[in-house]
C-alpha positions, 0 to 999 in steps of 0.5 A: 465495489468491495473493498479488497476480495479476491479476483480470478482470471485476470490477465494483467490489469493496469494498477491505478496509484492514487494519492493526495497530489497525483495519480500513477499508473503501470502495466507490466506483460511479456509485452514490456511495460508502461507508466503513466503520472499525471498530478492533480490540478492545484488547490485540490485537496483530497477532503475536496468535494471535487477530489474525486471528479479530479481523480477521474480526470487524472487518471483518463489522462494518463490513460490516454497518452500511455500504450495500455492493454486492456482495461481492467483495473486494481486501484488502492486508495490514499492513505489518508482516507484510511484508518488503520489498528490492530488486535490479537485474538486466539487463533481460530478457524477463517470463517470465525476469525471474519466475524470476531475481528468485525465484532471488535473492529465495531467496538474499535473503530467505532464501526457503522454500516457506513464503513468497509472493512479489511484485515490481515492475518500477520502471524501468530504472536507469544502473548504470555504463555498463549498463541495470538493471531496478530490482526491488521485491521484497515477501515474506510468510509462506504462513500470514499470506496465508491467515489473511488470505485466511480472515478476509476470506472468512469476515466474508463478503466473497469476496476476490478479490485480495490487493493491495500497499499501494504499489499502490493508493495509486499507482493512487488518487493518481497522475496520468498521468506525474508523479513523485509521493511518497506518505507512508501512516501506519500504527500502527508503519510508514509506507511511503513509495511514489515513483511515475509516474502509477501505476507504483510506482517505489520503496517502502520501510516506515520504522519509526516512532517516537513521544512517547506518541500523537504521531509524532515527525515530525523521525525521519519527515522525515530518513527521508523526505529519504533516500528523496527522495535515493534517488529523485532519484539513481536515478531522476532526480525531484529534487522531486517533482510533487506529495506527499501524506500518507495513512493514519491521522493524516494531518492538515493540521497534520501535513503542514504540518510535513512541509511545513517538514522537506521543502522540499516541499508535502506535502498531505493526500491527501483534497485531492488531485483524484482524491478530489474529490466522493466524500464522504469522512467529516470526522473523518480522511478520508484514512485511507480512502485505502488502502481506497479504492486497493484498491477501484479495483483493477479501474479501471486495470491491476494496478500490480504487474509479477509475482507469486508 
């Protein structure tokens, strides 16, 4: 199973969400939609030998109570198992732009055979007098990507592509060209995704820190006006159009908080206007927003530029 790539003729996969304590998923058609959580068991962590199994478990659980169509599956895996960079290099044709950013992502991430490579294509960025292209690279290791691919294969889904979050989410809540800042929760990151209608433009994990069960929200908001920093020095968004908060824990209370820490409206992203209408649970809904984005994969283009 490759990590990322392109996808054609696909109906309405299910969109599988997996993270260090739970699994999520969503299926969105004309029909109406449906979701579907189920955690993992206890003591399992995701550096576990038995994460994977566990996953398997979840996800065909989940499987069996919802009404889904079908079973074909785009999947994303957990942050954790990620590592993320970026680079600029001249701008340049597709094909070339695919070999030089594996020759540096080599040199950065200390690359093997043993790893899967994606990038994004951000932008063109000023660097002095001279054009940049900004490149977004993610990395994980070969075994992460086909016990993944094998856990989603063998809860009975067949997986049909292994997404990014930043890309789901920027196809999910983007709108046409606004600058957009999505702030995902997970259980020990949260990815912080600058987008344009639905090209990812910056994506950074930020770890988080917490006071027992609560996230300390002054660590998540200096990391956060760094990266609003970075995007309006880079890219010139100096208040983004709009902002929201996904992911598990994405509360009104929460936001507001953001909100104050910003100088920005940060909103829930089950308010947000692309989520209108679908039914979402009461208890947490925009913890399926992930899920959700992977589901639209098929909807509007890949948002990933190339991969490996």
């Amino acid at each position: 199973m490759g990590f990322g790539g392109k996808i054609k003729g696909v109906g309405n996969p299910i969109g599988v969400a997996v993270t260090a304590k739970d699994v999520c998923l969503a299926q969105a058609s004309s029909g109406g939609c449906v979701f579907e959580r189920e955690p993992l068991s206890e003591g399992v962590a995701i550096t576990d030998p038995n994460f994977h199994t566990e996953t398997q478990r979840a996800i065909a659980t989940a499987l069996r109570r919802g009404k889904f169509a079908g079973r074909q599956a785009v999947s994303a895996l957990p942050a954790e198992l990620l590592r993320y960079k970026t680079l600029r290099l001249p701008p340049m044709p597709e094909e070339d732009m695919a070999q030089a950013v594996a020759w540096e992502a080599a040199e950065r991430f200390q690359l093997t055979e043993n790893q899967a490579l994606q990038h994004y294509r951000a932008g063109q960025v000023n660097q002095g007098n001279e054009k940049r292209e900004e490149i977004i690279m993610l990395a994980a290791e070969n075994n992460a990507v086909y016990d993944h691919a094998a856990a989603v294969k063998q809860a009975g889904l067949q997986p049909i592509a292994i997404d990014a979050t930043a890309a789901a989410l920027a196809r999910l809540l983007g709108s046409n060209d606004q600058a957009t800042l999505t702030i995902h929760l997970g259980e020990t990151i949260a990815e912080i995704v600058g987008h344009r209608g639905d090209q990812v433009i910056f994506d950074k994990p930020i770890e988080l820190t917490r006071e027992g069960e609560t996230i300390n929200t002054a660590a998540l908001t200096r990391e956060v006006s760094l990266c609003v920093r970075y995007l309006s020095v880079t890219f010139g968004v100096h208040k983004p159009d709009a902002a929201w908060l996904a992911g598990k824990g994405a509360t009104q209370a929460f936001a507001q908080q953001l909100t104050e820490g910003l100088h920005t409206a940060v909103r829930t992203a089950d308010q947000s206007p692309a989520l209108n209408g679908l039914g979402l649970p009461d208890d947490d809904p925009s913890q399926f927003c992930l899920a959700l984005g992977l589901a639209s994969r098929n909807q509007r283009g890949p948002a990933q530029r190339g991969a490996a």
